[in-house]
N, C-alpha and C positions, 0 to 999 in steps of 0.2 A: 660204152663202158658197161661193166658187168659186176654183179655183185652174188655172192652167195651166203642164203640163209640156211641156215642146217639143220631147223625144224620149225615147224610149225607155228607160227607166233600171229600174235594180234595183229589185223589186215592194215592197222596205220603202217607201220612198216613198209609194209608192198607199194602201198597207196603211195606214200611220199616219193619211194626210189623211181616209181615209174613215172610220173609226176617233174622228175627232175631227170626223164630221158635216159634212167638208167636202166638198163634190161635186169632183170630177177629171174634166179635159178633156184629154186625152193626146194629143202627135201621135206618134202610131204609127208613127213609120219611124225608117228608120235615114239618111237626110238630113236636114240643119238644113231647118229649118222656115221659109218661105219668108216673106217680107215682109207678104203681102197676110192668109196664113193667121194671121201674129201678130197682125194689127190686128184680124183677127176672132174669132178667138178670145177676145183679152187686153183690147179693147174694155172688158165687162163685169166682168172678173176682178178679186176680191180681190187675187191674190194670182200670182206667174209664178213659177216654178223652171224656170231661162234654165242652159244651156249656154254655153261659151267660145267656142262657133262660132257663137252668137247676135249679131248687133250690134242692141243696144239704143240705139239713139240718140235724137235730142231728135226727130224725129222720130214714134217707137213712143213713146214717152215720153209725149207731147204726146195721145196716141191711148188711152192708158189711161184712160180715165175714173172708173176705182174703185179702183185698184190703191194696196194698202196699201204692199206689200213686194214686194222683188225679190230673190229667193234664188239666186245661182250658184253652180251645180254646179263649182266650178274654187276654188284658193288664191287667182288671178288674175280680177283684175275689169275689165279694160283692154278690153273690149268693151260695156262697159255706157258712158253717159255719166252720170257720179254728178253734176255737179252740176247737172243740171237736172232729176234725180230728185231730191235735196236740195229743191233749189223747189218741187216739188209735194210735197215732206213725204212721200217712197216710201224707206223702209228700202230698205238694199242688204246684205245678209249674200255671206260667202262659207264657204269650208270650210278654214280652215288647217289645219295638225298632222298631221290625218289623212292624209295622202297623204306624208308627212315620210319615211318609213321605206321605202316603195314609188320615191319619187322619189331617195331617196340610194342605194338598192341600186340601178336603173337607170343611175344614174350610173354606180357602181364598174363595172357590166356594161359599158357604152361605153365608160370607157378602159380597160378591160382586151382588150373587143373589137378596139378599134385599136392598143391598145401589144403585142398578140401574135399580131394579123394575124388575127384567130379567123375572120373571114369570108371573105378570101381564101384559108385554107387550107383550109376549109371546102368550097366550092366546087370548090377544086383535086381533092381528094380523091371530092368527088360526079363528077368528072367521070373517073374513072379514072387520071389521071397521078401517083397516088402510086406510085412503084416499090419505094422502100425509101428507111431513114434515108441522110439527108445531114448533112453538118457547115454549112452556111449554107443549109439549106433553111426560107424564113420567118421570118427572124431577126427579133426584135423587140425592144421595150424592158423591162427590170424597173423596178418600183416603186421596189423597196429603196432606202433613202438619195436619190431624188430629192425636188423642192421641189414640192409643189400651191400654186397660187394659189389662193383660194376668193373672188371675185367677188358679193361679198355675202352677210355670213353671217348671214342669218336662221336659222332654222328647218333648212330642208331645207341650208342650206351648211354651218353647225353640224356637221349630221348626216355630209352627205356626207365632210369634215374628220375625225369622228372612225373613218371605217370607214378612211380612207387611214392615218392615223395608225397602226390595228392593222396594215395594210403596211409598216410603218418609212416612214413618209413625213414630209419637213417642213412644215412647215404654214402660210403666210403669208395675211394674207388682206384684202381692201378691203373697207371699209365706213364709212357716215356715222358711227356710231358706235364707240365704243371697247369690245369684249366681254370684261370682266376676266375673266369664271367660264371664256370660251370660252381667252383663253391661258392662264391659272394648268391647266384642266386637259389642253390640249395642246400646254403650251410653244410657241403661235400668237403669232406677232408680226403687229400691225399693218402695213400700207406705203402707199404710194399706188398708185393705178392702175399708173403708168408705172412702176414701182417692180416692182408686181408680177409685170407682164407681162415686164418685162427678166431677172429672175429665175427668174421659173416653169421648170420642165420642163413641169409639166401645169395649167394654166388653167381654170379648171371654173367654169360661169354659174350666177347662182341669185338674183337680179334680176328685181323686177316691170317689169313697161313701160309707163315712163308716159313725160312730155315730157324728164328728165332722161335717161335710160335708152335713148332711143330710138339709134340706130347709137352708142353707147358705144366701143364695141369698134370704131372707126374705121380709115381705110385706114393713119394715122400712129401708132396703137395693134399694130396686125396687124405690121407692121415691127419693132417691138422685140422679137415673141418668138423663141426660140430657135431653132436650123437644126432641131433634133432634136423641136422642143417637139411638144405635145398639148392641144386645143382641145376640151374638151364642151360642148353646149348642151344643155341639157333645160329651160331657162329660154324666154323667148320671142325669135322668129326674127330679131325685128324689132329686135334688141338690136345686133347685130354687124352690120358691112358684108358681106355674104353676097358677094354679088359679088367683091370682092378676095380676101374668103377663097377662094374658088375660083382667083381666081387664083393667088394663093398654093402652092395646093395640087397643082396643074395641073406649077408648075415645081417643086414637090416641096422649094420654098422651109419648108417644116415638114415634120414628119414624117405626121400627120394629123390626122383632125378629127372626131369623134361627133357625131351630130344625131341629135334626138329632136323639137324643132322647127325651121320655117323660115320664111322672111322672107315668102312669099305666098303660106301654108299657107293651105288643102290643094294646092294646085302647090307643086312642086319644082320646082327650076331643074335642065334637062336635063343641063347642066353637073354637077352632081352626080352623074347616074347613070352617067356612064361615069367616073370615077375609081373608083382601087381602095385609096385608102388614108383613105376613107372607110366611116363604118358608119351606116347612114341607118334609122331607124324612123320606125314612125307614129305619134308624139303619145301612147305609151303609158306615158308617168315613172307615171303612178300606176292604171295597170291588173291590181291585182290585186284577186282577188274582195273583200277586207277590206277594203280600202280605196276601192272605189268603190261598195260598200253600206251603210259608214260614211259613207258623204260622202252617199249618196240619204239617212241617214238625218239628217244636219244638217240637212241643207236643207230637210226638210220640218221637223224639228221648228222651226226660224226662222220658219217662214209661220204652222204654229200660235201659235208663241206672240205672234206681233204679231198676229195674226186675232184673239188672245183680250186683246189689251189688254195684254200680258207684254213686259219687253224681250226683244229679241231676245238668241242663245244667241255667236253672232259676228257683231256689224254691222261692216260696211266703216265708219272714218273720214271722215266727206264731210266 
């Protein structure tokens, strides 16, 4: 049996598949693995452990000729096309939970970065213009007693909710469904989108992307929030109207806005980088060593177990 990795990942990974007598074909860089290289490699493969920055389409799909299971590396499977992996009977796992704790501290980190300017004054101070205290030098927002929206509370918005909570924060939040355990334990009221967004001080994404989800967060959406409000994304890019948020942000129409992902990731929209009451990372909600050695370690134990005939340990829903 044969498996392909399409980049670079934490050596548990390798370690287990070989370990379980399966051979490992690696692409050894640190860029996604190009079209022509995936059909050649994955051709013969049991078995793929795919990347978020893979697109698995009906295409590569159609090119698998053996391929049992498709294991991604991400919570997020919105790069894969599941249902025509379903048609050829190819398992899709991914890794949820694990990155739950590394993606909700990333959060608290971005609106704290932008609700007290942590990067502007950051830079202010690298560049020598600190003189001495001032009474309005980088004034920003506190948490205490304002309202989070929480924009989908699975997992990681749960999470995100109750680190705000130990801030004194209140806690509202949208969702298909109704989370009793989630309000009984953080006195969280349900609302509706418009509901939330007119409310929020701080808005926080945590939302898969699929055909519902896509610009969500629309241009008549971005207008209800608050003069003062606060926008995180660590969810995906493709969720919010990126553009108007910029414009948005431009006339200083909000106060700012966190990204962790964007809309035509890995480009950023230039627009971005010259604003300053923005706080802009690279795609890192769950790069910490723990949590992205626990996720190489799902994902392979997924391949093994459908390579052995086992169900898998988290299969995607198709």
């Amino acid at each position: 049996m044969k498996v392909l990795i399409t980049r670079k990942l934490p050596r548990v990974a390798i370690d287990l598949l070989l370990k379980n007598n399966i051979a490992v074909q690696v692409h050894d860089s640190d860029e996604p693995i190009k079209f022509r290289e995936l059909v050649r490699y994955g051709k013969d493969a049991d078995g793929i452990l795919s990347l978020l920055t893979d697109r698995i389409d009906e295409k590569i799909i159609n090119r698998l000729e053996k391929c049992k299971v498709i294991a991604n590396y991400a919570v997020g499977y919105n790069n894969i096309n599941t249902k025509v992996a379903k048609a050829k009977n190819i398992i899709v796992t991914n890794t949820p939970d694990i990155l739950t704790d590394a993606t909700a501290d990333l959060t608290l980190a971005l609106l704290l970065s932008v609700c007290r300017r942590v990067i502007e004054s950051e830079m202010f101070t690298r560049s020598n213009k600190f003189t001495g205290w001032q009474p309005e030098l980088f004034l920003g927002i506190e948490l205490k007693g304002k309202t989070l929206g929480v924009v989908g509370a699975g997992r990681i918005g749960r999470a995100v909710a109750k680190r705000a909570a130990a801030f004194g924060m209140n806690i509202i939040y949208f969702n298909k469904s109704k989370k009793t355990e989630f309000e009984l334990e953080l006195n969280a009221q349900k609302v509706s989108l418009t509901k939330l967004i007119k409310k929020s001080d701080f808005v926080s994404l945590h939302l898969p992307l699929n055909s519902e989800t896509h610009n969500l967060i629309n241009s008549k959406k971005l207008e209800l929030m608050k003069p003062n409000a606060v926008i995180i994304n660590t969810a995906r890019g493709e969720i919010i109207d990126e553009n108007y948020l910029i414009a948005m942000l431009k006339k200083k129409r909000i106060f700012g806005a966190g990204f962790d992902v964007y809309q035509n990731e890995p480009k950023i929209n230039k627009q971005l980088l010259k604003l300053n009451n923005v706080v802009l990372l690279p795609h890192i909600g769950s790069a910490t060593f723990e949590a992205r050695s626990a996720m190489a370690e799902l994902a392979a134990k997924n391949i093994i177990n459908v390579l052995k005939g086992l169900p898998p340990i988290t299969p995607v829903e198709l």
